[in-house]
MARDREN-181771 format. One record per atom (N, C-alpha, C): z, y, x; atom name. Coordinates in pm, whole numbers. Example, Ala and Ser with C-alpha at 12.3 -4.5 7.8 and 13.67 -1.06 7.14 Angstrom:
BEGIN
ATOM       pz       py       px    a
ATOM      780     -569     1319    N
ATOM      780     -450     1230   CA
ATOM      780     -330     1320    C
ATOM      708     -225     1285    N
ATOM      714     -106     1367   CA
ATOM      787        3     1290    C
END
This chain:
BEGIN
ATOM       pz       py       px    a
ATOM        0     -120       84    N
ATOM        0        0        0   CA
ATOM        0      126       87    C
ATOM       99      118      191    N
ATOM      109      215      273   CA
ATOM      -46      286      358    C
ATOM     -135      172      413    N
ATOM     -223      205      420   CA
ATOM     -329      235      332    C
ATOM     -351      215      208    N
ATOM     -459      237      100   CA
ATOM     -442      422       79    C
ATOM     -254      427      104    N
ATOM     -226      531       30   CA
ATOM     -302      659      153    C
ATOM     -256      600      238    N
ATOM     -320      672      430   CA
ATOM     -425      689      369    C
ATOM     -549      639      349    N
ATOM     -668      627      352   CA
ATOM     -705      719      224    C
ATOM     -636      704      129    N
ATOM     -681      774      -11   CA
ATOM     -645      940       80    C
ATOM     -563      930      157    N
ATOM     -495     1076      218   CA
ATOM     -602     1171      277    C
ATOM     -612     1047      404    N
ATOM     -727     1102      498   CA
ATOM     -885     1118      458    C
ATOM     -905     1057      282    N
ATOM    -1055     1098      237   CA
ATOM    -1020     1215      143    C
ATOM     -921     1233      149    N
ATOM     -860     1362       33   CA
ATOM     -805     1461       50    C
ATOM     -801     1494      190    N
ATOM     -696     1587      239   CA
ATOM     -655     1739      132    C
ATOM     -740     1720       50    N
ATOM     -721     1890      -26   CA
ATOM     -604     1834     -125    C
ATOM     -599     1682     -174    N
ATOM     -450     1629     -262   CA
ATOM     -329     1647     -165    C
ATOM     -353     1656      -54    N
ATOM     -195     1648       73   CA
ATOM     -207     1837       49    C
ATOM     -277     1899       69    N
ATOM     -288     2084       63   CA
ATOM     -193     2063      -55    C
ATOM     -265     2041     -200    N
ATOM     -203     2075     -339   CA
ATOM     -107     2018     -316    C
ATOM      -31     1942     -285    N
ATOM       91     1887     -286   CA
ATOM      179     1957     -225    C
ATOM      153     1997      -72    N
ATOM      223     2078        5   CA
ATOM      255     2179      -69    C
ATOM      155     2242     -122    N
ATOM      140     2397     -177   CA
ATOM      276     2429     -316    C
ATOM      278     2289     -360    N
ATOM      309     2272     -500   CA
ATOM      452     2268     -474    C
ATOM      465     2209     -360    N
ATOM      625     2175     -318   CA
ATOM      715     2282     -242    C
ATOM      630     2417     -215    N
ATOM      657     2535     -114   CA
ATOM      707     2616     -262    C
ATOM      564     2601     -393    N
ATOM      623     2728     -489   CA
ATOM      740     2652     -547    C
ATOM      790     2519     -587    N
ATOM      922     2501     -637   CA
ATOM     1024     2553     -550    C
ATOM     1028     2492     -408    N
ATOM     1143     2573     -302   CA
ATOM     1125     2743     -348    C
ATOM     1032     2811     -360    N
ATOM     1048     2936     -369   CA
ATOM     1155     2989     -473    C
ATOM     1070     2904     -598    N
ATOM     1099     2927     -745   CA
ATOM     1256     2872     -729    C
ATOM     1316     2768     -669    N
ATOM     1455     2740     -667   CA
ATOM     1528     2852     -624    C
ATOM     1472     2903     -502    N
ATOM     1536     2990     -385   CA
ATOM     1577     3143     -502    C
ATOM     1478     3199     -591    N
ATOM     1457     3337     -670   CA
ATOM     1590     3261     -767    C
ATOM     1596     3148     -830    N
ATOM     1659     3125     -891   CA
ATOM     1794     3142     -863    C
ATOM     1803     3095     -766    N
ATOM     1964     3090     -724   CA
ATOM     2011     3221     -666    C
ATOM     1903     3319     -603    N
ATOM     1929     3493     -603   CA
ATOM     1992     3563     -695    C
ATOM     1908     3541     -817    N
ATOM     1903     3630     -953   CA
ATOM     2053     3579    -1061    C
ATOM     2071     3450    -1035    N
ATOM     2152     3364    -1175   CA
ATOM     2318     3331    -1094    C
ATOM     2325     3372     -961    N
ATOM     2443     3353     -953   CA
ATOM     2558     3446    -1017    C
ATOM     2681     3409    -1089    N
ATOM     2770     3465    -1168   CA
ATOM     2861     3512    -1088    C
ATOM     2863     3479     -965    N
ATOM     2971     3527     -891   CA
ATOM     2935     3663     -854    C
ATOM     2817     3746     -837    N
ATOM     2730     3793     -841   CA
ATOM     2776     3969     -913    C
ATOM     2764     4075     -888    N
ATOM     2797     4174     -979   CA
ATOM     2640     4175     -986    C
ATOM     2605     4249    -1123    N
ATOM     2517     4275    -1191   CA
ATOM     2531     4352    -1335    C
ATOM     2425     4462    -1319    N
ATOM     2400     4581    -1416   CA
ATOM     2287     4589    -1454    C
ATOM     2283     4591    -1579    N
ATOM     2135     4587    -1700   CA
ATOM     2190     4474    -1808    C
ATOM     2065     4469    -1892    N
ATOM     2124     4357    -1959   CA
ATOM     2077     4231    -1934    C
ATOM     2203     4143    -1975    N
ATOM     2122     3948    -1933   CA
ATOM     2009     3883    -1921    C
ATOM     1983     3929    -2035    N
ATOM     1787     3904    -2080   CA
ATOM     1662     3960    -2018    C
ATOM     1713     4081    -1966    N
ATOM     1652     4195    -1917   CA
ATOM     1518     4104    -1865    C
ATOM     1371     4148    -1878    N
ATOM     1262     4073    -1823   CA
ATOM     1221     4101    -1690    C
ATOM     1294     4188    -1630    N
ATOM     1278     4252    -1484   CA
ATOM     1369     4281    -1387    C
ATOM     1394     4160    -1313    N
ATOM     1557     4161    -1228   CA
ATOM     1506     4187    -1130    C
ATOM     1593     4268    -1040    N
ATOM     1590     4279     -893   CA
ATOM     1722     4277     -819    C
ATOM     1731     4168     -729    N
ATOM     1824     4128     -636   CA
ATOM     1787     4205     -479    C
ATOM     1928     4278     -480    N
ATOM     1936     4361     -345   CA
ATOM     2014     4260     -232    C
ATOM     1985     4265     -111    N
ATOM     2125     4216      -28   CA
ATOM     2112     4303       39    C
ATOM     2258     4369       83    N
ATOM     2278     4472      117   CA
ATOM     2392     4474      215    C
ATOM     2447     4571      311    N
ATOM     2541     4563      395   CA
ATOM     2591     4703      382    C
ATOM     2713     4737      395    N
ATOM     2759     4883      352   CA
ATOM     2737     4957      456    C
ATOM     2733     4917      571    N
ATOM     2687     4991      702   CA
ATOM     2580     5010      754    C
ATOM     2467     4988      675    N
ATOM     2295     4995      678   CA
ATOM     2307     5126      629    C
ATOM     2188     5206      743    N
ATOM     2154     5281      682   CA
ATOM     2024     5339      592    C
ATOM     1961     5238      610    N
ATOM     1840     5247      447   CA
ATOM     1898     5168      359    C
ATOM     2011     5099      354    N
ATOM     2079     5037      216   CA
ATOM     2170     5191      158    C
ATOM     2213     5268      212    N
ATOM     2248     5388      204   CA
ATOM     2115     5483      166    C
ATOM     1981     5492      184    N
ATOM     1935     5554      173   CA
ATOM     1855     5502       33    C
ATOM     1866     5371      -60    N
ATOM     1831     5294     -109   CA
ATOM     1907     5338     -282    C
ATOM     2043     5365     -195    N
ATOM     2171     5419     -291   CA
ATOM     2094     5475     -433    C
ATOM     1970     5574     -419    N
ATOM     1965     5617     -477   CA
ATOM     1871     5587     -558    C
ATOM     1790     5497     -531    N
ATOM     1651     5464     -615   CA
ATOM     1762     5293     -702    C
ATOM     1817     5256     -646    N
ATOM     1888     5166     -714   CA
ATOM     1984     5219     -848    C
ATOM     2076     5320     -831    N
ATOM     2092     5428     -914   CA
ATOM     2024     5431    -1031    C
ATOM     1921     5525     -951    N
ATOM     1753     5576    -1104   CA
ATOM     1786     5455    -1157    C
ATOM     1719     5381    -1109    N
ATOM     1679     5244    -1222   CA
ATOM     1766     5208    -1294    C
ATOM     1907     5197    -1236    N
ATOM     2011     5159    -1360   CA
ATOM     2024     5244    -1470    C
ATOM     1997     5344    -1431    N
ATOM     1983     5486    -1518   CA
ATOM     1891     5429    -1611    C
ATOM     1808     5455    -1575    N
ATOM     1653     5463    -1672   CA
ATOM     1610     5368    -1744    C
ATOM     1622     5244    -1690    N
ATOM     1509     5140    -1668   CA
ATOM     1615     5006    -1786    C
ATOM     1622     4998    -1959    N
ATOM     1663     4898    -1998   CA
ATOM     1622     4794    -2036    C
ATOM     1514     4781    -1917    N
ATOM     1454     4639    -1929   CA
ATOM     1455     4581    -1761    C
ATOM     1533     4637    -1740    N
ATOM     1590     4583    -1571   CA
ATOM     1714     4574    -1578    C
ATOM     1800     4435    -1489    N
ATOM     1925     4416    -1442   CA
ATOM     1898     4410    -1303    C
ATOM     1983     4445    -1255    N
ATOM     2000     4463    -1059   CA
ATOM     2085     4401    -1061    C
ATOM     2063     4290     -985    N
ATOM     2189     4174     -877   CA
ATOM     2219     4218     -759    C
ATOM     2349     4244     -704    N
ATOM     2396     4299     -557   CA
ATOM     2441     4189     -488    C
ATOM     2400     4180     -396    N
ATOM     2458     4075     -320   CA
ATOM     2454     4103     -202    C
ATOM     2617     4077     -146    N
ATOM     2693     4129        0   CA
ATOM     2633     4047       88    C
ATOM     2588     4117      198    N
ATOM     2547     4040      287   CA
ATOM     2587     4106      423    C
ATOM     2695     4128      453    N
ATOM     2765     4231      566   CA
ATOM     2710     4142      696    C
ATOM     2648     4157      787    N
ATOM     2600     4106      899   CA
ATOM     2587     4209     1002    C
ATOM     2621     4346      998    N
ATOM     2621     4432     1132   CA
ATOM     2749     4484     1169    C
ATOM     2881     4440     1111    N
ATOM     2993     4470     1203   CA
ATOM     3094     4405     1114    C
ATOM     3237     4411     1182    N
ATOM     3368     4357     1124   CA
ATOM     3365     4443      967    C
ATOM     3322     4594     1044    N
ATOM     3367     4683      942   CA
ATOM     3264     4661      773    C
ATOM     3166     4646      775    N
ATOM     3066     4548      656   CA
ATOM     3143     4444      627    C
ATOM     3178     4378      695    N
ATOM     3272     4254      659   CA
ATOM     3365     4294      571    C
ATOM     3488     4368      632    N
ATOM     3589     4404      552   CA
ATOM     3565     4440      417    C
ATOM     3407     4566      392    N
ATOM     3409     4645      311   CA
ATOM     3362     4534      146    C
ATOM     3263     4433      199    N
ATOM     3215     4327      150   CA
ATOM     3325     4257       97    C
ATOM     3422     4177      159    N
ATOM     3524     4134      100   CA
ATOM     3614     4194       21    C
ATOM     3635     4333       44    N
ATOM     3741     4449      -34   CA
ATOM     3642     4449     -168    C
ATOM     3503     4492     -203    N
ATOM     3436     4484     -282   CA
ATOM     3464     4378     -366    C
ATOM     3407     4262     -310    N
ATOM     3450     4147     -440   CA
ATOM     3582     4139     -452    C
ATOM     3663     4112     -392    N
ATOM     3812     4110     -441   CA
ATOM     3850     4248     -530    C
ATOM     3762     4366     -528    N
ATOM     3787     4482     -652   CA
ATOM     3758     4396     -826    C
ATOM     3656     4323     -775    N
ATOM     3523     4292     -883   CA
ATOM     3603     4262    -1027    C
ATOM     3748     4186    -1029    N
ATOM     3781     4156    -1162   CA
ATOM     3911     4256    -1197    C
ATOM     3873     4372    -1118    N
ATOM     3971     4522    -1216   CA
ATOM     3835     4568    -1257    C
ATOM     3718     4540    -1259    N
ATOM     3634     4622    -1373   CA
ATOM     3546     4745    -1274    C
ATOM     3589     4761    -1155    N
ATOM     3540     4927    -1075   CA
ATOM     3448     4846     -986    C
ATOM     3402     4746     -974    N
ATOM     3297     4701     -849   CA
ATOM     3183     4847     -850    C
ATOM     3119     4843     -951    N
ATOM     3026     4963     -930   CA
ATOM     3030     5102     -900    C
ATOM     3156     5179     -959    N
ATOM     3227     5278     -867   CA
ATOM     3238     5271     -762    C
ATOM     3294     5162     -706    N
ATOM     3386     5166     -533   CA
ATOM     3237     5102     -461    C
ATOM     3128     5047     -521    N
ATOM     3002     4974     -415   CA
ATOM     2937     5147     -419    C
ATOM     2942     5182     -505    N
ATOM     2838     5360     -529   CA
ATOM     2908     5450     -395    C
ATOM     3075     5429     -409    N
ATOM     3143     5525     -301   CA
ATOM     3143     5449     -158    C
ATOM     3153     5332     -154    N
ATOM     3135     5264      -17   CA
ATOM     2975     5307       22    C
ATOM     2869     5264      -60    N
ATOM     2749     5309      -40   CA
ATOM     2715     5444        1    C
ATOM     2791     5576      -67    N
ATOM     2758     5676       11   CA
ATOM     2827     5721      101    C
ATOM     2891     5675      162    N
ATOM     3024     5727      240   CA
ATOM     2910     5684      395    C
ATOM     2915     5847      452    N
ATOM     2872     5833      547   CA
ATOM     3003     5830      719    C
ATOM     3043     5736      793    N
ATOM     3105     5736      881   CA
ATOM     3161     5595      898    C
ATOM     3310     5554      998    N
ATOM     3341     5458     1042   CA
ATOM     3441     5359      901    C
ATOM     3415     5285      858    N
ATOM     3452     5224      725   CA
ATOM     3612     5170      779    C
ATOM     3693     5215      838    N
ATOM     3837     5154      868   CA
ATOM     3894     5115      777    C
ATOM     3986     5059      806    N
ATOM     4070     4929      674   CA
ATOM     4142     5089      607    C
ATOM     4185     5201      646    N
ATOM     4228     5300      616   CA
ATOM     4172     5388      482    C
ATOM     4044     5398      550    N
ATOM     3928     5482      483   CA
ATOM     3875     5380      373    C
ATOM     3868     5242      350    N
ATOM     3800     5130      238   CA
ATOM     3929     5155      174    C
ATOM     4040     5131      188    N
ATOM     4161     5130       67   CA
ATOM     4158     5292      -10    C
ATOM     4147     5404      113    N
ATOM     4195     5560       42   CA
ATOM     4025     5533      -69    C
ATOM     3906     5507      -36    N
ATOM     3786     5500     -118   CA
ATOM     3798     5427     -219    C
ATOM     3857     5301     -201    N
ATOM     3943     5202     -327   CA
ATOM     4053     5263     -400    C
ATOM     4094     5326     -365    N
ATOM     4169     5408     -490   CA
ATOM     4124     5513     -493    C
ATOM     4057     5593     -449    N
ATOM     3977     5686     -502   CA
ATOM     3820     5652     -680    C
ATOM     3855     5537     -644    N
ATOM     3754     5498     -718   CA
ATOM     3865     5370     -841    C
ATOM     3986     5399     -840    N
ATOM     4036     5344     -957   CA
ATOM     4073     5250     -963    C
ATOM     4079     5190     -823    N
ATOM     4129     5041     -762   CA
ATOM     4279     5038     -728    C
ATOM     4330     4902     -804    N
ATOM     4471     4839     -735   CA
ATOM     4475     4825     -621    C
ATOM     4474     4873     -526    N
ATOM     4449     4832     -363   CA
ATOM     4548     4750     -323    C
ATOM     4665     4700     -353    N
ATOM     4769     4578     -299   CA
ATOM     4645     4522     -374    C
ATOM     4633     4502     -500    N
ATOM     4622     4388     -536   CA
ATOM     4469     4336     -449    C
ATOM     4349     4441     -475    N
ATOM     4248     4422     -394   CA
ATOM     4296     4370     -261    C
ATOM     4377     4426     -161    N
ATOM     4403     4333      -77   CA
ATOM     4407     4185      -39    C
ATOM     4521     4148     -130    N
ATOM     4609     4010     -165   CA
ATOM     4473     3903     -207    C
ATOM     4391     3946     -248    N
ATOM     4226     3865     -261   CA
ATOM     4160     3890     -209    C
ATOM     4153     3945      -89    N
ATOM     4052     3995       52   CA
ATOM     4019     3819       79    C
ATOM     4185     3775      150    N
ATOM     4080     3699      210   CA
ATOM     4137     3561      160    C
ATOM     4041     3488       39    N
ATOM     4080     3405      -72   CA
ATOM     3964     3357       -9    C
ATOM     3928     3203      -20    N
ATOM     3826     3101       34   CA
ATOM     3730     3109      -80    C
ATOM     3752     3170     -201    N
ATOM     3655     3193     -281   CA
ATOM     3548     3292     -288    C
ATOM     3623     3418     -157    N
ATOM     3532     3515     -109   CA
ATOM     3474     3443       31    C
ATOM     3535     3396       88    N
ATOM     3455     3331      212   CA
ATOM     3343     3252      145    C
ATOM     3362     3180       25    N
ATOM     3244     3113      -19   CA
ATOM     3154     3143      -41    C
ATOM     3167     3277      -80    N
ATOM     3047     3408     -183   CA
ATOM     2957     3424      -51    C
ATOM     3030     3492       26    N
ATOM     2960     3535      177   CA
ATOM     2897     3391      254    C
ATOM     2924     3315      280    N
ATOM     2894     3210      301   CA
ATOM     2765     3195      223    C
ATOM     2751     3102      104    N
ATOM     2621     3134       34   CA
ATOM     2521     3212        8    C
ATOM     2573     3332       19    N
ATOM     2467     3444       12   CA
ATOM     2411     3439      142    C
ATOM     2452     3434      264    N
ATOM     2412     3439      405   CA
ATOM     2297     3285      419    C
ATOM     2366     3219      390    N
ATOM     2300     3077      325   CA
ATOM     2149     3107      274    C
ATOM     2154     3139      142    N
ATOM     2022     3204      101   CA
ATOM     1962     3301      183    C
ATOM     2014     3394      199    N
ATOM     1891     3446      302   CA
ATOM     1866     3421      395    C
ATOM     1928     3310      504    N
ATOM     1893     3278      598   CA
ATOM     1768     3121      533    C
ATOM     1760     3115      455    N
ATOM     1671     2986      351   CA
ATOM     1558     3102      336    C
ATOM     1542     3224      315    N
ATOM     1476     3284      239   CA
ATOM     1382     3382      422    C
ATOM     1440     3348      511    N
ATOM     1398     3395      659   CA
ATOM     1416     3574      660    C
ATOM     1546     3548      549    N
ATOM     1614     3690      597   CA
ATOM     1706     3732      638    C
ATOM     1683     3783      788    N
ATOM     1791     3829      859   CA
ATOM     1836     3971      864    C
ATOM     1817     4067      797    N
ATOM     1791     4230      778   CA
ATOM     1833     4269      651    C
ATOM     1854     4365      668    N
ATOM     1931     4464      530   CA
ATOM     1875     4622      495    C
ATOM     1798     4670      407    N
ATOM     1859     4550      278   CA
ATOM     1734     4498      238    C
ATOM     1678     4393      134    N
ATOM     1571     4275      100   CA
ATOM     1622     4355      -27    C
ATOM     1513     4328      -80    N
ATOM     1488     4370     -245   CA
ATOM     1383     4248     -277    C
ATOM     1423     4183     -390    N
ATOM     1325     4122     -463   CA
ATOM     1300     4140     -609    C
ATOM     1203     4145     -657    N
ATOM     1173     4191     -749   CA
ATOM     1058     4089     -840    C
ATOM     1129     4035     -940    N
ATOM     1106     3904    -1023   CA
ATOM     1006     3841     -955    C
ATOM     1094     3771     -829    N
ATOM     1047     3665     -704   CA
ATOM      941     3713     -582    C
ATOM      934     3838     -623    N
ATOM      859     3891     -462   CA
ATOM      949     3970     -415    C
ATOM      979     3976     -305    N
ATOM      997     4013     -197   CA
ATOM      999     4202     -137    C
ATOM     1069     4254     -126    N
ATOM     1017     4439      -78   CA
ATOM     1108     4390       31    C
ATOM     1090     4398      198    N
ATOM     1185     4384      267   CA
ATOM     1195     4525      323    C
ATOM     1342     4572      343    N
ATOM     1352     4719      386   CA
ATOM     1344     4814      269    C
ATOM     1351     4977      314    N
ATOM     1342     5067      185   CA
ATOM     1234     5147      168    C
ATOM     1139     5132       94    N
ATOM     1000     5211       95   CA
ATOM     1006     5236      -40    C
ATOM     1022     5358      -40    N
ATOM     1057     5367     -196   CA
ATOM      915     5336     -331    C
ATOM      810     5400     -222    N
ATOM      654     5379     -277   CA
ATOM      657     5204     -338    C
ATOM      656     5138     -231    N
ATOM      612     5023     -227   CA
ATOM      768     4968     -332    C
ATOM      827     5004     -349    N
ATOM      956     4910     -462   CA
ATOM      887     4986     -599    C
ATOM      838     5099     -612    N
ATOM      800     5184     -735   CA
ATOM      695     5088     -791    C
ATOM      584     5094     -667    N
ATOM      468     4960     -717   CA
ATOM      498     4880     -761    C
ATOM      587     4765     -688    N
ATOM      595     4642     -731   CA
ATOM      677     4676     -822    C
ATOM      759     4762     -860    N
ATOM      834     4777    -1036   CA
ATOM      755     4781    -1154    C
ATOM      610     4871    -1100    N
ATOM      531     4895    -1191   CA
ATOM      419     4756    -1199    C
ATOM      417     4717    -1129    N
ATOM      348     4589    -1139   CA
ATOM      411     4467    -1229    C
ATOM      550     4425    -1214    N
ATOM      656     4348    -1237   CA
ATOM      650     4438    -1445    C
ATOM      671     4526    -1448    N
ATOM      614     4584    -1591   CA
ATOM      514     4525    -1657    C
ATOM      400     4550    -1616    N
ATOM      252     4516    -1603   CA
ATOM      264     4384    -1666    C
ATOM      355     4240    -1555    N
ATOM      296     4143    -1595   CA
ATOM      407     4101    -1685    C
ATOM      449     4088    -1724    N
ATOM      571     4159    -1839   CA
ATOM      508     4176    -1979    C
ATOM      450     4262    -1978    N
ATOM      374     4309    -2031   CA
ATOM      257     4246    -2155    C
ATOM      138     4218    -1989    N
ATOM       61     4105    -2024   CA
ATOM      109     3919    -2061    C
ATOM      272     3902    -2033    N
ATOM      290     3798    -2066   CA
ATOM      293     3777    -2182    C
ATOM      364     3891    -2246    N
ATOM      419     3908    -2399   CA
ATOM      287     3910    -2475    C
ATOM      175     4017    -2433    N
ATOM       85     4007    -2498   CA
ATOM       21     3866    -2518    C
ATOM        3     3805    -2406    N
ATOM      -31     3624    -2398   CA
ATOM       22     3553    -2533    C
ATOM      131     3604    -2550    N
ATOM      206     3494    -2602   CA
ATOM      179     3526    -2809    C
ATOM      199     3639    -2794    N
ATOM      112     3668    -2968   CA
ATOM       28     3629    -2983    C
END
């Protein structure tokens, strides 16, 4: 069998292509999946929303800072988009800290306040300066502490680093946008593919009447 199957291979090589090909878009399609649908996950818009975009981001980047603001607009504007954030602190202790202080905020309700004020806060992020910004922004800070460093946040970070290192991303910040890709901040090129991601949206719905 083994050889018939060789032979059907080597007179067919375009069935070994489609196969390959077929088995790259499920890994993809898994990979967007597990970006967009994780619950551990903060996220703004609504559930259903037909146009998600997953950021990974580091608080000490500075085009994830410069990003601050087109991420913003859209939550503003846009109620047929939800934005997924996902910590991905990889350029110092101090991203680290700010990443873990973040999710351990996440179940007093202020994640998006204190990620907006960590996000614009331009300078050195000290354990000093993340707590006075954590209560500046409406946070229990003992308590945020006391869940800094819980194995359930090591897990978060862990996985997310996981995925993008699956996804051959090592850089901050990645924008994807219902399964493509914007790496870095170009505001042009995220506007396009928003308006495109509309588009086929769009034309799906129309498909479907």
């Amino acid at each position: 069998i083994r050889a018939v199957v060789r032979q059907y291979l080597v007179n067919n090589p375009d069935v070994l292509r489609e196969a390959l090909d077929s088995l790259a878009e499920r890994a993809e399609s898994e990979r967007w999946e597990r970006a967009k649908s994780d619950s551990r996950d903060f996220s703004i818009g609504p559930a259903d929303a037909p146009i998600v975009i997953v950021e990974f981001f580091d608080y000490r980047c500075g085009y994830c800072h410069a990003a601050l603001e087109w991420v913003t607009d859209v939550s503003r504007t846009r109620n047929d988009v939800r934005i997924v954030l996902k910590e991905f602190p990889i350029l110092s202790e101090e991203s680290m800290q700010a990443s873990r202080a973040a999710i351990a905020a996440m179940p007093q309700g202020r994640y998006w306040q204190f990620h907006q004020a960590l996000m614009g806060f331009r300078g050195d992020l000290t354990t000093q300066r993340i707590d006075q910004i954590a209560r500046e922004s409406g946070i229990d800070v003992p308590r945020m502490r006391r869940a800094m460093t819980s194995e359930a946040i090591t897990q978060v970070l862990q996985d997310n680093r996981a995925l993008a290192i699956d996804m051959d991303n090592t850089a901050t910040p990645l924008f994807i946008i219902n399964g493509e890709m914007v790496p870095g901040f170009d505001r042009a090129r995220l506007d396009a593919r928003l308006r495109e991601a509309t588009r086929e949206v769009r034309e799906r719905r129309q498909a479907q009447r």
